[in-house]
N, CA and C atoms as an extended XYZ file, in Angstrom:
234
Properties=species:S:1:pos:R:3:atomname:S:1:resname:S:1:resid:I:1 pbc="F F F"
N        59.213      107.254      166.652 N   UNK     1
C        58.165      107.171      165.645 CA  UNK     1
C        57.187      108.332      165.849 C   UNK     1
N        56.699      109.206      164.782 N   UNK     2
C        56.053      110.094      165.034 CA  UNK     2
C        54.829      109.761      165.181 C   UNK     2
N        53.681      110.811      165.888 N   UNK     3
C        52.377      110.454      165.670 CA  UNK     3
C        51.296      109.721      164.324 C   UNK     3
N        52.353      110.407      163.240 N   UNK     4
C        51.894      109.810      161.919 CA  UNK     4
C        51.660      108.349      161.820 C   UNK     4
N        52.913      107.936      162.053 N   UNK     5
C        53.660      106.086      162.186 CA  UNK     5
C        52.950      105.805      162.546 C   UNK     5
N        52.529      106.006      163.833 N   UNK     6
C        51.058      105.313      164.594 CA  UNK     6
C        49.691      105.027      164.348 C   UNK     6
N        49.359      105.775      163.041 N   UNK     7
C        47.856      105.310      162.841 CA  UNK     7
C        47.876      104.481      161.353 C   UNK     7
N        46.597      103.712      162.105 N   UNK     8
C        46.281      102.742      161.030 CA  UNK     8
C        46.168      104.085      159.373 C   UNK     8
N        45.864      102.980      158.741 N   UNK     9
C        45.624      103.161      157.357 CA  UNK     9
C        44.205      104.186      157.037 C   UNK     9
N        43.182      103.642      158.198 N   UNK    10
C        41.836      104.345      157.996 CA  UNK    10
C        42.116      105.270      158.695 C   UNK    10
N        42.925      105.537      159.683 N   UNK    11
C        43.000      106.975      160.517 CA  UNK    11
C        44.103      107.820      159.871 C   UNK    11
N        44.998      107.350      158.874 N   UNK    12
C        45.524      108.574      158.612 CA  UNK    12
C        44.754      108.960      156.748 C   UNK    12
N        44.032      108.217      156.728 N   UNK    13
C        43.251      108.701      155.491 CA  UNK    13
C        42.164      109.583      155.825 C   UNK    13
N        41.369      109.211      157.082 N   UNK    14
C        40.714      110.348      157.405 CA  UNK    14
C        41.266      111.838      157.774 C   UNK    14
N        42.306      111.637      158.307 N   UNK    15
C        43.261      112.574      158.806 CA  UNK    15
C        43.905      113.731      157.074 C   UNK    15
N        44.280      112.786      156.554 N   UNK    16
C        44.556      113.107      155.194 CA  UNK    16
C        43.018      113.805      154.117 C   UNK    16
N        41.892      113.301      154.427 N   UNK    17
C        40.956      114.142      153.890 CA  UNK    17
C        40.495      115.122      154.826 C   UNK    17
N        40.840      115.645      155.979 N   UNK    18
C        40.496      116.400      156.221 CA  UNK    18
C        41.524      117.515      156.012 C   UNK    18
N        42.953      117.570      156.088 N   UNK    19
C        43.730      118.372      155.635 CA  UNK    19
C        43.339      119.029      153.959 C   UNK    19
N        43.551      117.970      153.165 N   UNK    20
C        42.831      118.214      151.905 CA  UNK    20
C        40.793      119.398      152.015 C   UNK    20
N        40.552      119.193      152.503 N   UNK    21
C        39.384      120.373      152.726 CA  UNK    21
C        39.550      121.680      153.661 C   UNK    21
N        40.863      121.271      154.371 N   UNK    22
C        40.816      122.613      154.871 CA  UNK    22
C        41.532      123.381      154.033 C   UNK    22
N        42.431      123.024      152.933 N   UNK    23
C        43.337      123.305      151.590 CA  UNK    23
C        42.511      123.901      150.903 C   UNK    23
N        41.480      122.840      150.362 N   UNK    24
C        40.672      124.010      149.146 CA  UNK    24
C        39.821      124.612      149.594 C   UNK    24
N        39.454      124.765      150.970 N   UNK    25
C        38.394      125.450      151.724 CA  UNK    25
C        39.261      127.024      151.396 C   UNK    25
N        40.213      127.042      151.286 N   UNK    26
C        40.912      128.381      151.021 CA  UNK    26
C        40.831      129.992      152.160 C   UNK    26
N        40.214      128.797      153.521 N   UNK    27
C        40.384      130.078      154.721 CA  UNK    27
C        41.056      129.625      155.301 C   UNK    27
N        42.263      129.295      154.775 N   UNK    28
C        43.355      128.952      155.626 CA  UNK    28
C        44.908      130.268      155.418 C   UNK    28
N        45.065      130.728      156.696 N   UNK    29
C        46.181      131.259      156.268 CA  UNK    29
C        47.796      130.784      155.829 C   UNK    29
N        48.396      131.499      154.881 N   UNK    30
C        49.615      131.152      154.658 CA  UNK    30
C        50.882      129.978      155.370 C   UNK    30
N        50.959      130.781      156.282 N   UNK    31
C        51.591      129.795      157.132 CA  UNK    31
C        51.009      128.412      157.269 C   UNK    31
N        49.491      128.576      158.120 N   UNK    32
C        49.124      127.112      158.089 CA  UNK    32
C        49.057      126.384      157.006 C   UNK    32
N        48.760      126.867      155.845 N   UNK    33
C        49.059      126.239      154.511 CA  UNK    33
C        49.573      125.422      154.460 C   UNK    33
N        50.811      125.986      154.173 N   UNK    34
C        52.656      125.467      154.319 CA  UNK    34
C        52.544      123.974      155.116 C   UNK    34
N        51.788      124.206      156.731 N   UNK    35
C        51.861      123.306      157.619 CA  UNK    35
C        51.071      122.115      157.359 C   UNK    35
N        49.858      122.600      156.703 N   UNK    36
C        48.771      121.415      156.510 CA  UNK    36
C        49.412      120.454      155.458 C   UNK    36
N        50.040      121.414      154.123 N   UNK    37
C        50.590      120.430      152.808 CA  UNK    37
C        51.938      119.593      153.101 C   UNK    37
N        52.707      120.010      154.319 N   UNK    38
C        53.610      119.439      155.045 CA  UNK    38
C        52.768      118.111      155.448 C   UNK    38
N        52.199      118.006      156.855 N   UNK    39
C        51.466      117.236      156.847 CA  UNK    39
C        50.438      116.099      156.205 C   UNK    39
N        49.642      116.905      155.342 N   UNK    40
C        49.655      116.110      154.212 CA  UNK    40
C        50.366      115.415      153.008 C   UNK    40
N        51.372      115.599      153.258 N   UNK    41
C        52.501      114.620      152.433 CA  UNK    41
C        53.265      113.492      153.407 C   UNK    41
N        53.357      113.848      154.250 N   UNK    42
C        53.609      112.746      155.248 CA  UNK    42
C        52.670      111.848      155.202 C   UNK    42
N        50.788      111.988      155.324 N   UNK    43
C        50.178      111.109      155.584 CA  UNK    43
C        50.408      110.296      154.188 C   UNK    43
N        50.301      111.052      153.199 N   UNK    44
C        49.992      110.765      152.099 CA  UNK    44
C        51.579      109.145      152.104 C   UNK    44
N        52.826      109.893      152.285 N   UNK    45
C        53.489      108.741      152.441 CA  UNK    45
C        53.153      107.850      153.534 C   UNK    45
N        52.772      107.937      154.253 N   UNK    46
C        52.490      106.559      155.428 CA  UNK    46
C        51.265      105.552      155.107 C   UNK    46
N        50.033      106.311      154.219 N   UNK    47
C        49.044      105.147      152.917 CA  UNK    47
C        49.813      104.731      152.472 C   UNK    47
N        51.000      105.363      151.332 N   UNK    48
C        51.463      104.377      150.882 CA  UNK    48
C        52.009      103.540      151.365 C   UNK    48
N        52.656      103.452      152.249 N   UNK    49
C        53.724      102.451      152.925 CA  UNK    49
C        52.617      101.324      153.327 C   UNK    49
N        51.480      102.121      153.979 N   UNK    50
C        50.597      100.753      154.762 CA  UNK    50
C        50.177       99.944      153.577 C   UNK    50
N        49.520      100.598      152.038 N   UNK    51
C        49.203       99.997      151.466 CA  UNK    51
C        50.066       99.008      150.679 C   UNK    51
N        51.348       99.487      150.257 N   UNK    52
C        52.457       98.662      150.058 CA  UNK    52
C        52.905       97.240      150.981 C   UNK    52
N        52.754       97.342      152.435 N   UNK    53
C        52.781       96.632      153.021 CA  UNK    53
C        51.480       95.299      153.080 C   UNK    53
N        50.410       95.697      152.677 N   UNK    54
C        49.334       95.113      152.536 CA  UNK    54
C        49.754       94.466      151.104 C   UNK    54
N        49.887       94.863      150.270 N   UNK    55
C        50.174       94.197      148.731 CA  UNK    55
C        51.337       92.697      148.956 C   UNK    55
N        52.502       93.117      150.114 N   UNK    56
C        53.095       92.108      150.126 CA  UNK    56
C        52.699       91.387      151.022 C   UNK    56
N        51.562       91.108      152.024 N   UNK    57
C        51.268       90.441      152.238 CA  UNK    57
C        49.898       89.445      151.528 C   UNK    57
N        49.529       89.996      150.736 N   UNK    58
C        48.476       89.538      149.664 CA  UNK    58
C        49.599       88.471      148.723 C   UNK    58
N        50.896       89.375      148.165 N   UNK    59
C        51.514       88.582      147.628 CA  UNK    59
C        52.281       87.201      147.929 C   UNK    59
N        52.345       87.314      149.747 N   UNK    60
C        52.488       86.085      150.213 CA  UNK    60
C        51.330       85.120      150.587 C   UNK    60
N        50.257       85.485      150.289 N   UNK    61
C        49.265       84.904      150.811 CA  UNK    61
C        48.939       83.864      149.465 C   UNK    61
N        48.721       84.587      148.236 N   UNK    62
C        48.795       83.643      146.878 CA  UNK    62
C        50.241       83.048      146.438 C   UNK    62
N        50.886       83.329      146.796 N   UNK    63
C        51.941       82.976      146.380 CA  UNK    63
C        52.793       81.379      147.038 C   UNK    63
N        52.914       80.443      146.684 N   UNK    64
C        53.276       79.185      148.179 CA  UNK    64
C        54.937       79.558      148.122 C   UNK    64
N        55.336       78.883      149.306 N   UNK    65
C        56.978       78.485      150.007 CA  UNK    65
C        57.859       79.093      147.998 C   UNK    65
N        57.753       77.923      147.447 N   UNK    66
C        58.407       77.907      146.385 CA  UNK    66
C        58.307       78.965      145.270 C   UNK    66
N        57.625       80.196      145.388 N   UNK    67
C        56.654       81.208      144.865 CA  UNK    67
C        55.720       80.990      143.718 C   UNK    67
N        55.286       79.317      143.672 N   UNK    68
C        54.594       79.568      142.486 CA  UNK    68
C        53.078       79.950      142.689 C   UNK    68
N        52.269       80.164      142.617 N   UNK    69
C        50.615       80.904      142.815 CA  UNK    69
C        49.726       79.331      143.279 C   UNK    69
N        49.012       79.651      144.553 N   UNK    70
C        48.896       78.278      145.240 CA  UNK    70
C        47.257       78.196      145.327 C   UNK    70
N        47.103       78.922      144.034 N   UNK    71
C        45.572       79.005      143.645 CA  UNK    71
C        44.483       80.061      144.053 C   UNK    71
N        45.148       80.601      144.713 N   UNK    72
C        44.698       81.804      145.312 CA  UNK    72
C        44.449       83.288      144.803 C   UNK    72
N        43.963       83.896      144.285 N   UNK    73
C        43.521       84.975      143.271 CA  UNK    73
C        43.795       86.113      144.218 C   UNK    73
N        44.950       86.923      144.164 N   UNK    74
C        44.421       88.298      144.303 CA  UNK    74
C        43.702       89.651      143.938 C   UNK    74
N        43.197       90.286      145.188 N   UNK    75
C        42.120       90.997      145.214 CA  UNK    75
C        42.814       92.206      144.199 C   UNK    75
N        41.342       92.538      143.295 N   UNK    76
C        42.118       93.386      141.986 CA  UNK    76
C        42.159       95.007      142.608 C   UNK    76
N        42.987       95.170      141.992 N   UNK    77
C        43.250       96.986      142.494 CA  UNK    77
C        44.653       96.964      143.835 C   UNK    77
N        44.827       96.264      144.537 N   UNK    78
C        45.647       96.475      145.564 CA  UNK    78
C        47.487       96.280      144.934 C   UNK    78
């Protein structure tokens, strides 16, 4: 598992806005470029995954045994 895999959701979003400013900060050379938007697509997939993973557990949380909705409202936006 790479270093990525390993961080929570809030650490690779911070991680992920800071790549993003050193991008449009535009004193970045070429190469590192390349490396940062590399990187930043990785984090960018590992939010999604965490947040995906969070949705299905929201969806088991309203949802009962039999899947019908066990009164429980999920949180809007996720």
């Amino acid at each position: 598992m790479s270093e990525i895999g390993k961080m929570s959701f809030e650490e690779a979003m911070k991680a992920l806005e800071t790549v993003v400013r050193d991008l449009e900060s535009g004193n970045v050379e070429l190469e590192k470029s390349i490396a940062l938007y590399e990187e930043g697509a990785k984090l960018k997939a590992h939010c999604e995954k965490k947040l995906k993973e969070a949705e299905e557990k929201v969806a088991k949380i309203t949802l009962g045994p039999d899947g019908q909705p066990n009164g429980l409202t999920p949180v809007e936006g996720l």
